[in-house]
gemmi code that builds the backbone of each chain (N, CA, C; Angstrom):
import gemmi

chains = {
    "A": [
        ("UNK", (-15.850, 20.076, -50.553), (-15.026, 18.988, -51.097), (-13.574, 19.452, -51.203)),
        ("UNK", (-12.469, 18.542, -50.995), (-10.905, 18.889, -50.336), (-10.955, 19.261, -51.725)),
        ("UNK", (-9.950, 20.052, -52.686), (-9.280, 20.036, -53.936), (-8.459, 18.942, -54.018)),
        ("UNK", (-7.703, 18.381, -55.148), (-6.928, 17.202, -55.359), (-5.818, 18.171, -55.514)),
        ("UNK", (-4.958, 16.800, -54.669), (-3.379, 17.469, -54.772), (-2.678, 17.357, -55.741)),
        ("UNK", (-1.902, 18.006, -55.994), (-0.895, 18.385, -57.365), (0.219, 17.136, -56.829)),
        ("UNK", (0.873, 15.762, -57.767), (1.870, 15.323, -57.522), (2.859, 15.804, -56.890)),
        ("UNK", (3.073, 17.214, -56.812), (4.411, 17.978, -56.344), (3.902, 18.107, -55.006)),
        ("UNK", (3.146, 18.374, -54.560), (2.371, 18.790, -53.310), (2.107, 17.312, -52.328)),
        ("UNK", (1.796, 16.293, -53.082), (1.727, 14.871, -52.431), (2.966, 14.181, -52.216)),
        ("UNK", (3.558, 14.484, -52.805), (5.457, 13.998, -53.071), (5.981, 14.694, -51.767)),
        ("UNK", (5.604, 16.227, -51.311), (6.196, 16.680, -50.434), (5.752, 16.442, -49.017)),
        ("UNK", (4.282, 15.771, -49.279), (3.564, 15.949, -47.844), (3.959, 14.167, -47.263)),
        ("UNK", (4.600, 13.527, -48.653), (5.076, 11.795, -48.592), (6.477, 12.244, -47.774)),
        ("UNK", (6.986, 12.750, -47.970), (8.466, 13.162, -47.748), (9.021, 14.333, -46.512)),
        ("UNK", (7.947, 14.935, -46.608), (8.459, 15.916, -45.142), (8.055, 14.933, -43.852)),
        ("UNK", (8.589, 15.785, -42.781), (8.472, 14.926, -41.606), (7.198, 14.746, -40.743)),
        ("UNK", (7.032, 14.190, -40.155), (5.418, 13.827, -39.461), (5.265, 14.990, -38.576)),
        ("UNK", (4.976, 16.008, -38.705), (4.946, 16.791, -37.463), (3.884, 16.554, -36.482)),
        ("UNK", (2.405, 16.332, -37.138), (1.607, 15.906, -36.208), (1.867, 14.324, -35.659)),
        ("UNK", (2.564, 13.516, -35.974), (2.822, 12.188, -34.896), (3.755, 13.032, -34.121)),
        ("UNK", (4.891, 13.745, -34.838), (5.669, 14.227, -33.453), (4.779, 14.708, -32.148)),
        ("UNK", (4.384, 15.768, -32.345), (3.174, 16.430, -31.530), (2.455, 15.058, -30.371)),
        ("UNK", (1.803, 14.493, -31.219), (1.324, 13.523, -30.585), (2.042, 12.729, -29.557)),
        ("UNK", (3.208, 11.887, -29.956), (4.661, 11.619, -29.575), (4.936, 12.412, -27.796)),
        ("UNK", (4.871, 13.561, -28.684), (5.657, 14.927, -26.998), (4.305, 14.534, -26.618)),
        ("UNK", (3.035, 15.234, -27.035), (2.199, 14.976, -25.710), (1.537, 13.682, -24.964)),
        ("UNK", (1.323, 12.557, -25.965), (1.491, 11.325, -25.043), (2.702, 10.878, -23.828)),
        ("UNK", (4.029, 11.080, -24.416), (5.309, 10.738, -23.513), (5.070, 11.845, -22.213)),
        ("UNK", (4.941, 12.881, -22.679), (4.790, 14.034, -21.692), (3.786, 13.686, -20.677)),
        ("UNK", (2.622, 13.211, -21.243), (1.639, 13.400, -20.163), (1.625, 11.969, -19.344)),
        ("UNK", (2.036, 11.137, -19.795), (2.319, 9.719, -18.797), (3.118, 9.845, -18.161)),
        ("UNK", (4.488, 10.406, -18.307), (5.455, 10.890, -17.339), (4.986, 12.200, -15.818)),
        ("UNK", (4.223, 12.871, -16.476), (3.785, 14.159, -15.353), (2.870, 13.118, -14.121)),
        ("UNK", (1.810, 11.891, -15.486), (0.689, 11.904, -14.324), (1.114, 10.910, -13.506)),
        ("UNK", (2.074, 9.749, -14.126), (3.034, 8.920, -13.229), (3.739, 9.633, -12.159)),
        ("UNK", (4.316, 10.802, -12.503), (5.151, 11.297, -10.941), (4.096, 11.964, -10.276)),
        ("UNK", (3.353, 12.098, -10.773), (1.933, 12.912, -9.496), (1.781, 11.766, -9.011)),
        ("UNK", (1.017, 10.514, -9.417), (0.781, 9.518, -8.408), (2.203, 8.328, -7.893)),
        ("UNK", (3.069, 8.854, -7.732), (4.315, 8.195, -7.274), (4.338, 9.064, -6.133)),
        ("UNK", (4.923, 11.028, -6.699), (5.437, 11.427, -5.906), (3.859, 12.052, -4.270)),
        ("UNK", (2.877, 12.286, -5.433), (2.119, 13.122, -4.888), (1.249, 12.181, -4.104)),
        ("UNK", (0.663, 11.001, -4.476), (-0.147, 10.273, -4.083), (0.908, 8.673, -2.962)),
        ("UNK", (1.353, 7.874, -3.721), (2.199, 6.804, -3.197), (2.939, 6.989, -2.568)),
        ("UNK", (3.738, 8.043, -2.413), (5.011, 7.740, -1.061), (4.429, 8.812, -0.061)),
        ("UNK", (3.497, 9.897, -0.076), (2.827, 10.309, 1.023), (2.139, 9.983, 1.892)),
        ("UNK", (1.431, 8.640, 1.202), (0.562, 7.738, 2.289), (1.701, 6.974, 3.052)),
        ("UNK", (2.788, 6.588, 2.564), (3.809, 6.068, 3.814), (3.918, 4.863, 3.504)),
        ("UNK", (5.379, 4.418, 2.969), (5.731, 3.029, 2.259), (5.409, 1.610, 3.222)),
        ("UNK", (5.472, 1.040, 2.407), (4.897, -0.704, 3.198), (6.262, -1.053, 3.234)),
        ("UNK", (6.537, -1.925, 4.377), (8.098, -2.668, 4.355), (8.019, -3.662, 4.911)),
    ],
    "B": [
        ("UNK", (13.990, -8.143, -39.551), (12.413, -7.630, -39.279), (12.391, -6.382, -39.333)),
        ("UNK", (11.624, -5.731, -40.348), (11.704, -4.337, -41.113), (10.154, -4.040, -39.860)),
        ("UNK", (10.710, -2.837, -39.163), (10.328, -2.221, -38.364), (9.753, -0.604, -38.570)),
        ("UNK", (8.539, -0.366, -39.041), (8.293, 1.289, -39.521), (9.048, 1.909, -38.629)),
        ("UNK", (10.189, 3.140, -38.969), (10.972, 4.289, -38.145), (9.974, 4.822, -37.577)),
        ("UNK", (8.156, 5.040, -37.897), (7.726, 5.410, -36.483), (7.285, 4.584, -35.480)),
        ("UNK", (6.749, 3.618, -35.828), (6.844, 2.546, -34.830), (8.236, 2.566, -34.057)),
        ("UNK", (9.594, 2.325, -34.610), (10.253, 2.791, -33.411), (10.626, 3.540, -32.497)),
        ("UNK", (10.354, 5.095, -33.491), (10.122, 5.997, -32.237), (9.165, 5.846, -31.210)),
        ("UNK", (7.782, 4.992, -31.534), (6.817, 4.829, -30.354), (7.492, 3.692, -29.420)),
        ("UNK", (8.229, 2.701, -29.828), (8.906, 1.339, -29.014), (10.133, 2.401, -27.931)),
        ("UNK", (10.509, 3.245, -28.443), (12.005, 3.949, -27.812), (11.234, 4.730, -26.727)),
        ("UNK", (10.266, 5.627, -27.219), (9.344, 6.497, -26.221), (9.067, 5.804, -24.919)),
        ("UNK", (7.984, 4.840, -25.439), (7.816, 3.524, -24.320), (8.446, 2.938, -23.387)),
        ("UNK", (9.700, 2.675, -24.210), (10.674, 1.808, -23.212), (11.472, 2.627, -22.223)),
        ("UNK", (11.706, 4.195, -23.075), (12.473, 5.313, -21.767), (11.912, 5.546, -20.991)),
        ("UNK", (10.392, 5.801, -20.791), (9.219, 6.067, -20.179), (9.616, 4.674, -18.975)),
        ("UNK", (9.297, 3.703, -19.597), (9.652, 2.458, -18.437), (10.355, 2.438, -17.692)),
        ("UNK", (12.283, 2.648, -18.502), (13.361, 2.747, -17.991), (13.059, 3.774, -16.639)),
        ("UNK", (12.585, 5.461, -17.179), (12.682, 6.179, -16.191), (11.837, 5.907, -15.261)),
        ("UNK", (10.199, 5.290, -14.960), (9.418, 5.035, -13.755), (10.789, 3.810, -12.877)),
        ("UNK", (11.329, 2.782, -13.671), (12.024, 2.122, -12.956), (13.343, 2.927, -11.903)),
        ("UNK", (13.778, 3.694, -12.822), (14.615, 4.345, -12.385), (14.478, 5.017, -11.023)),
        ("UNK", (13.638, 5.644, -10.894), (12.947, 6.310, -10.323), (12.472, 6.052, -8.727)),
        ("UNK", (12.040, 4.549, -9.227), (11.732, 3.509, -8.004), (12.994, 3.126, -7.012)),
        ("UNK", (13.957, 2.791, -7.964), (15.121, 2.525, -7.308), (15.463, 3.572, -6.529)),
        ("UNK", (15.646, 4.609, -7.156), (16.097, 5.886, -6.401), (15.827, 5.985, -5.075)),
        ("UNK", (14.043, 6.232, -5.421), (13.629, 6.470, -4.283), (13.416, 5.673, -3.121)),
        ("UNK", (13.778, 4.318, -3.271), (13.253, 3.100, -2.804), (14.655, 3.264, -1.922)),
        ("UNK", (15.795, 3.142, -2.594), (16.967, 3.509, -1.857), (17.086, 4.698, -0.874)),
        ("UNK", (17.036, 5.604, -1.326), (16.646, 6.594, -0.143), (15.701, 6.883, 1.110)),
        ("UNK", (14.684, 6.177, 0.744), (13.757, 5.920, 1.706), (13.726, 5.142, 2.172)),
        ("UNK", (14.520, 4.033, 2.228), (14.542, 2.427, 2.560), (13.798, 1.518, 2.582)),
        ("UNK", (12.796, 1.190, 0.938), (11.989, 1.257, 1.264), (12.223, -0.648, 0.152)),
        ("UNK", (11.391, -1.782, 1.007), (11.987, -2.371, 0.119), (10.873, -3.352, 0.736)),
        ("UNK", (10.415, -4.247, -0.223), (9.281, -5.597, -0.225), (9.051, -5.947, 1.011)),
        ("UNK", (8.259, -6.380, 1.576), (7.872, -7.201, 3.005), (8.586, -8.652, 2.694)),
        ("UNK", (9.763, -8.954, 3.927), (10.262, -10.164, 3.225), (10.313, -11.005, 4.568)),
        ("UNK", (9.196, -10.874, 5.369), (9.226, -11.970, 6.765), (8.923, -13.519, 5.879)),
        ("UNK", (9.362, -14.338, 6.106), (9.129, -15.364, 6.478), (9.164, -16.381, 7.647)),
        ("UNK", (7.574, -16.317, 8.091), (7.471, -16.912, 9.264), (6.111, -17.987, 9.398)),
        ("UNK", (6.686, -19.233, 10.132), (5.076, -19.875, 10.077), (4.808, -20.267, 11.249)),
        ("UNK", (3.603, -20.858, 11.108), (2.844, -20.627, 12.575), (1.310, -21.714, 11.982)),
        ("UNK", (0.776, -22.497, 13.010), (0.301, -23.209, 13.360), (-1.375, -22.782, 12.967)),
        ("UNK", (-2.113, -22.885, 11.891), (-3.440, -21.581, 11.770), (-4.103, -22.478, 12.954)),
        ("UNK", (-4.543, -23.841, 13.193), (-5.553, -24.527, 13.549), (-5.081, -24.282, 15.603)),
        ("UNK", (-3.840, -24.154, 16.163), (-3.821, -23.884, 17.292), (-3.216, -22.490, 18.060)),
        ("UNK", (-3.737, -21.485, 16.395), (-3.724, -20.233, 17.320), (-4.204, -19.721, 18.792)),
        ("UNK", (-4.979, -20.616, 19.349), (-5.702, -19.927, 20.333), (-4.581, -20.645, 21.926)),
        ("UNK", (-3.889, -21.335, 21.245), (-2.665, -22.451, 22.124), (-1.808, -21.364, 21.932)),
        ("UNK", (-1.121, -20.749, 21.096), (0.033, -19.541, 20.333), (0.020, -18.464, 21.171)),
        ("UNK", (1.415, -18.464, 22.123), (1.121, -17.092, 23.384), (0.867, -15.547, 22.487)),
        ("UNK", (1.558, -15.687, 21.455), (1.535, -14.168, 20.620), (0.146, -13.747, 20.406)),
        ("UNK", (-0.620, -14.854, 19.622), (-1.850, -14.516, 19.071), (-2.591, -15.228, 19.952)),
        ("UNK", (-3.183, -15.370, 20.697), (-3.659, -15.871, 21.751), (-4.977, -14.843, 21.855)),
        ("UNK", (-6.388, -14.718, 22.461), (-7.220, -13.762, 22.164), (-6.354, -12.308, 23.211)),
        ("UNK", (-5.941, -12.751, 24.268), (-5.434, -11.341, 25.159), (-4.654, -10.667, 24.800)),
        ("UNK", (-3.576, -11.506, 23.787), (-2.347, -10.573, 23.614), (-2.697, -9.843, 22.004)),
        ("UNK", (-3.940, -10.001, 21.113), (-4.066, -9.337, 20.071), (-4.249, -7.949, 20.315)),
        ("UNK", (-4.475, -6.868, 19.113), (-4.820, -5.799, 19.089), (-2.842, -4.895, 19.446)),
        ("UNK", (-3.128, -3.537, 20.201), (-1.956, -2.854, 19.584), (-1.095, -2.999, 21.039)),
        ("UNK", (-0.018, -2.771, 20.553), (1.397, -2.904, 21.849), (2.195, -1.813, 21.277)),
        ("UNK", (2.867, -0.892, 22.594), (3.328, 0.206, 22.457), (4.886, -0.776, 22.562)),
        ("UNK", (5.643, -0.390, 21.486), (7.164, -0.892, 22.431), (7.590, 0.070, 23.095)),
        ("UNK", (8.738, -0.354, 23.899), (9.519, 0.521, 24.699), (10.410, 1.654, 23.633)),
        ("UNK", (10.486, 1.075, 22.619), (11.507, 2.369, 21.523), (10.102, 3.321, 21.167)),
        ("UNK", (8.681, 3.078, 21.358), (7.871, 3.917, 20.860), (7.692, 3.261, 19.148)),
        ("UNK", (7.713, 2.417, 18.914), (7.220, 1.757, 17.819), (5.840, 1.100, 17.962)),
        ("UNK", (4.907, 0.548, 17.466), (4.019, 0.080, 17.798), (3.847, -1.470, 17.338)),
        ("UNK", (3.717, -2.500, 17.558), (2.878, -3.805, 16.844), (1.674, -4.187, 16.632)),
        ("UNK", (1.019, -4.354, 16.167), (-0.569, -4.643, 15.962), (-0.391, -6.029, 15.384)),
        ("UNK", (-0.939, -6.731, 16.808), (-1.618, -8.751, 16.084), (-3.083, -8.159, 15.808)),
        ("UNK", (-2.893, -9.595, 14.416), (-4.371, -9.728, 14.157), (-4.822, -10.898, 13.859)),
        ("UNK", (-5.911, -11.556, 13.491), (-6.653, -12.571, 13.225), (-7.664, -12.159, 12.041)),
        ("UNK", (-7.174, -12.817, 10.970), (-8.227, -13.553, 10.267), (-8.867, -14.172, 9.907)),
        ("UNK", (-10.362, -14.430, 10.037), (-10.992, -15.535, 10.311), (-12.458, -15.136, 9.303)),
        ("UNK", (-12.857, -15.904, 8.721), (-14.391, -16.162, 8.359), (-15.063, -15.700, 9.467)),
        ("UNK", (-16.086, -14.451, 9.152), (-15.416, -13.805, 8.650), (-15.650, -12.234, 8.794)),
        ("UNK", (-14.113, -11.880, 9.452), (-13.720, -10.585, 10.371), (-11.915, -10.665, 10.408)),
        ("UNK", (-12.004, -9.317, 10.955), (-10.378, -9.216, 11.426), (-10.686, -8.736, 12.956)),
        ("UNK", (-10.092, -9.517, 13.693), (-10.083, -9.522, 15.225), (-8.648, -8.748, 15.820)),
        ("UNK", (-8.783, -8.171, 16.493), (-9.924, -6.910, 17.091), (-11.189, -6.598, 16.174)),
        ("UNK", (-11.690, -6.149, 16.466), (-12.093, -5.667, 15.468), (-12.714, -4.169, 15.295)),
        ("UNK", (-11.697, -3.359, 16.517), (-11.751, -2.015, 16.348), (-10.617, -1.738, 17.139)),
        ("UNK", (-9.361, -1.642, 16.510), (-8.674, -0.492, 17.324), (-7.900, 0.457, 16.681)),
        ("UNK", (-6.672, 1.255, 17.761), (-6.565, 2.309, 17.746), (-5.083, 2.562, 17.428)),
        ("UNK", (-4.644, 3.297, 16.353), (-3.062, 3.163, 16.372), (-2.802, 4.766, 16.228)),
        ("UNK", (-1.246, 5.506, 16.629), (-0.768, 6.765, 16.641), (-0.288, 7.491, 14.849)),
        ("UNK", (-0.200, 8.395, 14.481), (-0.727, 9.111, 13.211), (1.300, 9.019, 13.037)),
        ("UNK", (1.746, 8.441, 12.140), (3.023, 9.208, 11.753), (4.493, 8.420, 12.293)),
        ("UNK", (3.503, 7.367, 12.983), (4.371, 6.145, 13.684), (4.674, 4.840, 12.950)),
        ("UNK", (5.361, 4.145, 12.985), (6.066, 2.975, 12.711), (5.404, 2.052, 13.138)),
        ("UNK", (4.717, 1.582, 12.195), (3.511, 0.435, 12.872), (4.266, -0.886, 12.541)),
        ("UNK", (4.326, -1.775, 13.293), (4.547, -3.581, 12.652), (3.057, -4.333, 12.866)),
        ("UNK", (2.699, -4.536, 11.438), (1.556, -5.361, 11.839), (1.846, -6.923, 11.708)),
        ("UNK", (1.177, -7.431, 12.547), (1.730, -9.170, 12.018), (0.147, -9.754, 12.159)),
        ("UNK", (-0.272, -10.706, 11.050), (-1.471, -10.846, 11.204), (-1.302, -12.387, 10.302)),
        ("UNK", (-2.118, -12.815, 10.848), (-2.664, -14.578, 10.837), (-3.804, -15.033, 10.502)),
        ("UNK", (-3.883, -16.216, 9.708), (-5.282, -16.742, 9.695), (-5.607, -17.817, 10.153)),
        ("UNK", (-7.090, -17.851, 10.377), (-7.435, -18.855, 11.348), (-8.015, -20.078, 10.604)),
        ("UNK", (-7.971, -19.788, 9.269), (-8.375, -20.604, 8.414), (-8.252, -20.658, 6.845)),
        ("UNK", (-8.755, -19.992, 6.087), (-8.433, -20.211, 4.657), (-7.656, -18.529, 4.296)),
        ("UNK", (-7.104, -18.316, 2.839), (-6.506, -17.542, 2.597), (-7.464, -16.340, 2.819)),
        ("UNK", (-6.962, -15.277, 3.310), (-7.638, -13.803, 3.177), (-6.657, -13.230, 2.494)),
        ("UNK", (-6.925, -11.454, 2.289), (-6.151, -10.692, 2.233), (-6.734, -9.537, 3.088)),
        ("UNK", (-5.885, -8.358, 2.639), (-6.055, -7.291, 4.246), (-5.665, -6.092, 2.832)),
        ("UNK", (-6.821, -5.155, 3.044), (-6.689, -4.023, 2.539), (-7.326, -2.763, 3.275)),
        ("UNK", (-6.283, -1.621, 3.268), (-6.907, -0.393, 4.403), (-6.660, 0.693, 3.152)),
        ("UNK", (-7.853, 0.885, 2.625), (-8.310, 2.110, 1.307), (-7.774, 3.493, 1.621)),
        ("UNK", (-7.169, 4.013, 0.879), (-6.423, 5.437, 0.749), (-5.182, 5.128, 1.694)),
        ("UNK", (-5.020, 3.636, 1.773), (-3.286, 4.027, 2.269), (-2.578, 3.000, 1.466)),
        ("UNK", (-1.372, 2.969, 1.942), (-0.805, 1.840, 1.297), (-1.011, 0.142, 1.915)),
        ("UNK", (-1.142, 0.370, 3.067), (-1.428, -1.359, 3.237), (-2.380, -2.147, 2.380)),
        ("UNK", (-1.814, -3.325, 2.286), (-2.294, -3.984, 1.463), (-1.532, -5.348, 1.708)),
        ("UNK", (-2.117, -6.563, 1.750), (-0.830, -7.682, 2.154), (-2.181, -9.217, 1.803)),
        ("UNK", (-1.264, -10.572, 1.526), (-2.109, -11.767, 1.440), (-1.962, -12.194, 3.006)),
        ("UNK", (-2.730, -12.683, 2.991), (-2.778, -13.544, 4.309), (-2.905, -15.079, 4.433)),
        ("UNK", (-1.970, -15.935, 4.568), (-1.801, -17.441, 4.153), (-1.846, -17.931, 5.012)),
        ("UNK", (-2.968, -19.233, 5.650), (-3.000, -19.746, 6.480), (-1.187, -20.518, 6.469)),
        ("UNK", (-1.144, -20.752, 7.748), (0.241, -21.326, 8.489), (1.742, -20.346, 8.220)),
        ("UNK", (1.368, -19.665, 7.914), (2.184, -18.021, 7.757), (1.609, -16.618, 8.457)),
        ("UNK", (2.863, -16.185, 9.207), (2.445, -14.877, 9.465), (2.925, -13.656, 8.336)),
        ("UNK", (1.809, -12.896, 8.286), (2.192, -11.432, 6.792), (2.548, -10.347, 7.669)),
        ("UNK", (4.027, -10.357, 7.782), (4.118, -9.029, 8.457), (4.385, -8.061, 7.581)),
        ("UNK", (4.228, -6.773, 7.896), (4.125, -5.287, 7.345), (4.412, -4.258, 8.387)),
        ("UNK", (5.818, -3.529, 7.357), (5.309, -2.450, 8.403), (5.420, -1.022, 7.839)),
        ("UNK", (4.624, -0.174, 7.890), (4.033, 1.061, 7.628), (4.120, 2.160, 8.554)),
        ("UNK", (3.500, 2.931, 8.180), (2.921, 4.255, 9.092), (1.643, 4.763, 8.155)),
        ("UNK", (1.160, 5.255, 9.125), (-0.721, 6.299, 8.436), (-0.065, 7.256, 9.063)),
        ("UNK", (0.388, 8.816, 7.461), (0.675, 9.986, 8.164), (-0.545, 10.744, 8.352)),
        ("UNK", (-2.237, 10.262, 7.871), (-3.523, 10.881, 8.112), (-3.951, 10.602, 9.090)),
        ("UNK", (-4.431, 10.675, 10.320), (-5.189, 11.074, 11.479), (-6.766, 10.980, 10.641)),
        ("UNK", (-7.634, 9.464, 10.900), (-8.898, 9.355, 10.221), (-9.133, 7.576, 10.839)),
        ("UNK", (-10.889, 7.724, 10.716), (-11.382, 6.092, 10.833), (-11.119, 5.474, 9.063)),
        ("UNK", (-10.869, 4.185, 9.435), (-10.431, 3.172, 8.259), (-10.725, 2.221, 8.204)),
        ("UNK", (-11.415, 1.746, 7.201), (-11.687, 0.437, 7.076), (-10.718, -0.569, 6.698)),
        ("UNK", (-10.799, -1.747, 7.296), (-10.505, -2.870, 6.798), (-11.246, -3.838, 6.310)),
        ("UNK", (-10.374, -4.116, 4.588), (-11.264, -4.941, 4.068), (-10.636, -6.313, 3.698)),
        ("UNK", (-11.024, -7.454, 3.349), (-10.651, -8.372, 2.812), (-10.803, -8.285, 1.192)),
        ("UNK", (-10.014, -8.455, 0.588), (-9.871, -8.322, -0.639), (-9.014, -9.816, -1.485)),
        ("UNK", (-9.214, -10.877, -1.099), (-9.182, -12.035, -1.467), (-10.610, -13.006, -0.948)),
        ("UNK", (-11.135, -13.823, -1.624), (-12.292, -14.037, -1.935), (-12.252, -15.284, -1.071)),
        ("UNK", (-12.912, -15.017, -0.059), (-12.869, -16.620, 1.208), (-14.093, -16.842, 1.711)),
        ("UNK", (-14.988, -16.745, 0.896), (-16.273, -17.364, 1.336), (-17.373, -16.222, 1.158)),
        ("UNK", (-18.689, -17.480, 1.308), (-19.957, -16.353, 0.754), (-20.017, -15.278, 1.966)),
        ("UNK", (-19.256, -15.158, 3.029), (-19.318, -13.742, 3.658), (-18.255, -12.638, 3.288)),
        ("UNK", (-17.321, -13.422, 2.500), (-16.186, -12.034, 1.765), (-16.943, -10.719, 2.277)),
        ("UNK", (-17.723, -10.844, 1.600), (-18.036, -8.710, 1.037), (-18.189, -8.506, 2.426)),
        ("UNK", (-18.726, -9.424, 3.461), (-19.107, -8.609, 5.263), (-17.606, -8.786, 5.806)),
        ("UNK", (-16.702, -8.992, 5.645), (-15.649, -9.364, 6.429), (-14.949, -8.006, 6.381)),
        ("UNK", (-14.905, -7.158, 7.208), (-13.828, -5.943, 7.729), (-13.841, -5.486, 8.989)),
        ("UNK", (-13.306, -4.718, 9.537), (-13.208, -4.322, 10.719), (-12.548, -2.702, 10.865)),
        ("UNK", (-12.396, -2.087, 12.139), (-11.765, -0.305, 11.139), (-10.797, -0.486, 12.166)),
        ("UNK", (-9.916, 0.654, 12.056), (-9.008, 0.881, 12.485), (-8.854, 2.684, 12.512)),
        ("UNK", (-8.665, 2.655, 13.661), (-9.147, 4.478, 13.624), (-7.430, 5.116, 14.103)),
        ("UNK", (-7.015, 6.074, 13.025), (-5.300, 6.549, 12.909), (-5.817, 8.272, 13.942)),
        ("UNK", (-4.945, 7.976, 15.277), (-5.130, 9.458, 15.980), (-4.050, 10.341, 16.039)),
        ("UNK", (-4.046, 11.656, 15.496), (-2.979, 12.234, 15.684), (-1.706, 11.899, 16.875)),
        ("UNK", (-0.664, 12.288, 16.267), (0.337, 11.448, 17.310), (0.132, 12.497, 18.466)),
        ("UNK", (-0.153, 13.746, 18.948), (-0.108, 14.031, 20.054), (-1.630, 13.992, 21.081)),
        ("UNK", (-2.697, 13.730, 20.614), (-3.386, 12.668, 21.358), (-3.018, 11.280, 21.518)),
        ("UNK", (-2.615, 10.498, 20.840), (-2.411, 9.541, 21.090), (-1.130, 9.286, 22.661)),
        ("UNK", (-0.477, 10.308, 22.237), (0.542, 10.335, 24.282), (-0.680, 10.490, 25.087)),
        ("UNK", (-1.020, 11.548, 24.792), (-2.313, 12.276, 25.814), (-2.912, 10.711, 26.423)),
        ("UNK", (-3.327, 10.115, 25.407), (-4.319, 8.835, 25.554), (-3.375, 8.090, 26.115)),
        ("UNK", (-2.548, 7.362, 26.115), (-1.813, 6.633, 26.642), (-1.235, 6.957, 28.069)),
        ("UNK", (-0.627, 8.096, 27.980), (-0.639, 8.776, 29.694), (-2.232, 8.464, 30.737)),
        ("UNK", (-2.840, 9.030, 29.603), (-4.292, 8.677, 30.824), (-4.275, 7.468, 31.251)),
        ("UNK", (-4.192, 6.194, 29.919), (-3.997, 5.232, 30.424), (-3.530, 4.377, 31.748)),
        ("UNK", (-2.264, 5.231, 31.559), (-1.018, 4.798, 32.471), (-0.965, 5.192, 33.868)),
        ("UNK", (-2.392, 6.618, 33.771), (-2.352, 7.215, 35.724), (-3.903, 6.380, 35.950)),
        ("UNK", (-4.488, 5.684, 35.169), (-5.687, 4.371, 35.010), (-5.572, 3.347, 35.936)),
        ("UNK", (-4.005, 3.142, 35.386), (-3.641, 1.687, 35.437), (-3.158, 1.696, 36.787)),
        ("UNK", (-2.363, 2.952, 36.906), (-1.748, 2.930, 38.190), (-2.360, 3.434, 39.393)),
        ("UNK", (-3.631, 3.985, 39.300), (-4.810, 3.855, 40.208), (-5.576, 2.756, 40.139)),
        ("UNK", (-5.786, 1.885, 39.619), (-6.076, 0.724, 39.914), (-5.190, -0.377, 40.415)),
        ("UNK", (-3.696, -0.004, 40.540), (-3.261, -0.945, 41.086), (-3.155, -0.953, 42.306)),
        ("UNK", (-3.279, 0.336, 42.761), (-3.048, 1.227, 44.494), (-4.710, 0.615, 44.652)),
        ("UNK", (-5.548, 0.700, 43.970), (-6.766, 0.435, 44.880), (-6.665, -1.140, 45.034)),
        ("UNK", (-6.011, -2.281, 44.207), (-6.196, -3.538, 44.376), (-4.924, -3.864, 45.621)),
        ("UNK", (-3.791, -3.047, 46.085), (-3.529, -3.487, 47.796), (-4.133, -3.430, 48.536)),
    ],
}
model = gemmi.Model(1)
for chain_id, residues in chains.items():
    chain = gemmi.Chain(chain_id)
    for i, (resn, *xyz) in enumerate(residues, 1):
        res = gemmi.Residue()
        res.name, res.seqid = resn, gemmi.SeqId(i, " ")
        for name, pos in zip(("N", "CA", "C"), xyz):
            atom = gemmi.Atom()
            atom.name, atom.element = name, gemmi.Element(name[0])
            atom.pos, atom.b_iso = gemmi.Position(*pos), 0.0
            res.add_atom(atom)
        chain.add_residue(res)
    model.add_chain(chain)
structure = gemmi.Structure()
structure.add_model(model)
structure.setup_entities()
């Protein structure tokens, strides 16, 4: 069972910054950007554009 | 409209993410010259077989004189006519293809072609296959209870067989014309 937090301790965890959404943040943005240019650069313009 | 500051960092993430795939497109789209199929052309579906272009003799592939290629086709309930040929690996294909009756579409899997096909319109496209492989063609717009049977292949030969093949052709042709004096 978690221990209960001390007001001072909940006040700070209300007030510091999100580090795990950041985290989350970099690696969602990160990884849609990598797997988008793999299938742009690596997959879509190697098979040879339509015109 | 009171907006949570992380919700906007996820709206800002999103939208740069967008901005840059767009970006991106342009770029490359510009450099490669690479830009929408924008023929507009029409054509007669019910007296194709009257139509010198698409006519049954003149379908299938034509070498031009610059070394470009054209490929006519026919779509019809339900097939794509020819319905086997042969194009060079790495070349400049123009396909122009027609229907003989209700809407199709034209899809060749692991490449990029892909196009609608509208009766009394021709869909031209033009591409290259830099893979050397047999390919199917499929219809991928829904034109009747034979949809799912309607394809035909198209087999991509490295570009230096494909001279090879065409030279043979050409000492073929020209022994058969010495034997018909």
């Amino acid at each position: 069972m978690m221990s209960p937090l001390s007001e001072k301790q909940r006040q700070k965890i209300l007030h510091s910054s999100p580090k795990g959404t950041w985290a989350l943040l970099f690696m969602v943005g990160v990884g849609m950007v990598i797997a988008w240019l793999f299938i742009y650069f690596g997959v879509f313009l190697p098979r040879g554009s339509v015109n | 409209m009171h907006i949570d500051p992380l919700e906007k960092k996820w709206i800002v993430v999103s939208l740069g993410m967008t901005g840059l795939f767009i970006g991106v497109i342009l770029i490359t789209s510009f450099i490669h010259g690479i830009n929408a199929p924008s023929n507009v052309e029409t054509i007669d579906s019910a007296r194709l077989h009257l139509n010198k272009e698409f006519a049954e003799d003149n379908l299938g592939v034509e070498q031009q004189p610059d070394g470009t290629i054209t490929v006519r086709m026919v779509a019809a309930r339900y097939g794509f006519f020819p319905r086997d040929i042969k194009v060079p690996a790495d070349t400049k294909i123009k396909f122009r293809w027609v229907s003989f009756d209700v809407l199709h579409g034209v899809h060749i899997p692991m490449t990029n072609m892909s196009t609608m096909i509208l009766p009394g319109f021709v869909a031209q496209v033009t591409t290259a296959f830099p893979k050397p492989g047999r390919y199917p063609v499929l219809c991928n717009e829904y034109c009747g209870r034979g949809h799912d049977h309607m394809w035909s292949n198209i087999t991509v030969i490295a570009k230096q067989h494909w001279q090879k093949t065409q030279q043979d052709l050409a000492v073929d042709k020209s022994k058969g014309d010495d034997g018909d004096e």
